[in-house]
C-alpha positions, 0 to 999 in steps of 0.5 A, a space after each residue: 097401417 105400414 104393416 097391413 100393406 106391405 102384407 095385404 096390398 104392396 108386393 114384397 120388395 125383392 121382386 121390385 116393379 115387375 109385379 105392378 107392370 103385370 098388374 097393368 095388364 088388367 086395366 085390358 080386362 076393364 076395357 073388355 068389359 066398357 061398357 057395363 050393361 047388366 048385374 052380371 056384369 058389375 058382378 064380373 067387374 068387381 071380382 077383379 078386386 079378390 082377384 088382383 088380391 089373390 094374385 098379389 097374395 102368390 108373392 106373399 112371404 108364405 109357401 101358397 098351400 091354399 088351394 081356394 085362392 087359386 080355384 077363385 082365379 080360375 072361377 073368375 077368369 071363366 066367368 070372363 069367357 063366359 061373359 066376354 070370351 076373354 081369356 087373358 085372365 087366365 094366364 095370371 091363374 096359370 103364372 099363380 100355379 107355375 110359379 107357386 113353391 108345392 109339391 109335385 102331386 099338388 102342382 100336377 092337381 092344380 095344373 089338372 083343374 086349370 087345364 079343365 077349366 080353360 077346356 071347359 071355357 074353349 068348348 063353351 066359346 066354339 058352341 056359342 060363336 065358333 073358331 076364330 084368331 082371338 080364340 087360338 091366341 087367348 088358349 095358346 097363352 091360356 094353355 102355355 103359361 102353366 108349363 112356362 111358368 113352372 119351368 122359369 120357376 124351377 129355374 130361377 129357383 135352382 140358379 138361386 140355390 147355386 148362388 147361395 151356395 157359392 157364397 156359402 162355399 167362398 166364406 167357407 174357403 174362408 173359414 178354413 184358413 182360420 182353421 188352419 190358423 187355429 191349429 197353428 196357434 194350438 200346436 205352436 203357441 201351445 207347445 211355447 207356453 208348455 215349455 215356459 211353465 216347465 222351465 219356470 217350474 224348474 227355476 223356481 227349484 234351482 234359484 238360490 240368489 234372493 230365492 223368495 223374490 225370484 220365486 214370487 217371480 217364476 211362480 207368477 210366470 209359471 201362473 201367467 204361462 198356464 193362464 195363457 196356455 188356457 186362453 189360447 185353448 179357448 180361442 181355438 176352440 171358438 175359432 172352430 165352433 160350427 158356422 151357419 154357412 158352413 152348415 148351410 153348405 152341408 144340408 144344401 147338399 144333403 137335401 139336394 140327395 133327398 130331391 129338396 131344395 134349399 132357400 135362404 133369405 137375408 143369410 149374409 146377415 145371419 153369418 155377422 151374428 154371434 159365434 155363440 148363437 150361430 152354434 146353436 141354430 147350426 143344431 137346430 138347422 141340422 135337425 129340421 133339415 132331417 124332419 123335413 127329409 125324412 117326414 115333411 113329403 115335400 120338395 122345399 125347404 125355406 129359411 129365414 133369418 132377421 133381426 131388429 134392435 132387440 131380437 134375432 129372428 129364424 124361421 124354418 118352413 119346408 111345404 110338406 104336409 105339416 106337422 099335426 098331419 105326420 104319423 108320429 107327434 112325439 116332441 121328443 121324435 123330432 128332436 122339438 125338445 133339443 131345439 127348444 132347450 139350446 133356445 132357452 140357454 139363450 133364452 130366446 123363445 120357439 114355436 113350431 106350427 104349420 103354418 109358419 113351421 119353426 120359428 124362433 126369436 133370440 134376445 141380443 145381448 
């Protein structure tokens, strides 16, 4: 039940209050149609219901590709200047569209039938009763709250991505200065531990006070000494294996080049998991960036990282025009086959759709 409302009914919980306060202005729509007089009006009444659910449904976790839902809102919100000439509904159809994450083609078609719609309804509205005040307020926000929407949008969006790359350059000013150690270790310590399995190497040949003690000792130095110098090889190598952030910084940049943004949720968390795993989904969030780039026809890319007591979660979404729909299918053209083969050496599980994209569950350890 928990699960069903918070997918279906309650709005995510990033977004807080605000979309139950927008909400509110429905009740303003219910006092225009007090009192309830015909069929028609029960009819116009009771499609406030689909109507709040497609509009709670333009918060949903899911890039909105699915252009009916916002064809109900415009039908319904007509219906209401057909029947009471109010045009306030309007405007959570247009926020729907401003604020939906789609391509420029299919946001400019949307925008093309909600306009044509509220004409439609202004032009009905002046043959029937003429010109007055509430008519220039209902279409001056009928008409504005589109374009306002999309701006905030595009907006909010970019300072979004700004914010996320900003965390992801400060952890990488980090990470550099554990490079820079790194080849500390390697060049100094290193060299140290070279020199003292030489040196041992050349006590064991010149020792000649109680030889055979002296060269258990030095050979077991000589052994400690290679057995660290390895050790110490194997931390540097760690040390510099490929972070998500670092990688998140790089296709942020190269996705910006290609006229994509990039967004991220709970990514803090993703950077706290394991080396060995980061590694991995840094191969695969390379890739997908590329496939979206080169074939997705679309504008933004989304990523999302969980975790529960068990698993790590990713899922790689951008709003192109899917993967059954690109011309060439073959797994091993867009890389699917190195993607799933890095997730079983983790043997975790990977699935590509397009409705949800790339998703990928990794057991923990």
């Amino acid at each position: 039940m928990k699960e069903f409302l918070n997918r279906h009914v309650l709005f995510p919980k990033k977004y807080g209050a605000m979309p139950y306060y927008y909400l509110l202005f429905l009740f303003f729509a219910v006092f225009a149609a007090l009192p309830i007089k015909n069929w028609f009006d029960w009819f116009c009444f009771l499609a406030l219901i689909p109507f709040a659910k497609f509009y709670r449904d333009s918060y949903g976790e899911e890039i909105p590709n699915y252009d009916w839902e916002i064809t109900a809102m415009i039908a319904i919100a007509a219906l209401w200047v057909l029947n009471y000439q109010y045009y306030y509904n309007f405007i959570f159809a247009g926020f729907c569209i401003g604020f939906s994450e789609i391509k420029p083609h299919i946001f400019k078609n949307r925008v093309v039938i909600y306009l044509s719609a509220v004409t439609a309804c202004a032009v009905y509205t002046v043959i029937k009763q003429g010109f007055d005040i509430n008519l220039f307020f209902g279409l001056l926000f009928a008409y504005s709250c589109v374009f306002f929407a999309h701006s905030f949008a595009v907006s909010q969006r970019k300072r979004f991505v700004l914010k996320q790359d900003n965390e992801r350059l400060s952890i990488i000013i980090k990470q550099s200065e554990r490079d820079r150690i790194a080849g500390q270790l390697h060049d100094n310590l290193g060299q140290v531990f070279s020199t003292l399995a030489i040196n041992a190497d050349l006590a064991e040949k010149l020792v000649d006070k109680n030889p055979d003690l002296a060269k258990k000792q030095i050979q077991q130095i000589g052994k400690n000494a290679r057995d660290n110098l390895s050790l110490v090889r194997e931390i540097v190598a760690d040390l510099r294996k490929q972070k998500l952030v670092q990688v998140l910084a790089v296709e942020s940049e190269n996705l910006e080049n290609a006229k994509f943004d990039l967004t991220t949720d709970n990514q803090a968390q993703a950077f706290t998991w394991p080396d060995n795993i980061q590694n991995e989904l840094s191969f695969i969030i390379r890739e997908a960036s590329a496939n979206a780039i080169r074939y997705s026809h679309g504008n933004l890319v989304r990523i999302t990282f969980n975790e529960d007591s068990d698993n790590y979660f990713v899922r790689i979404k951008d709003n192109g025009i899917g993967f059954k729909n690109k011309a060439n299918t073959s797994r091993e053209h867009f890389g699917i086959s190195g993607m799933q083969t890095r997730i079983e050496k983790l043997k975790g599980s990977f699935a590509i759709s397009d409705k949800n994209g790339v998703e990928i569950s990794i057991p923990k350890e």
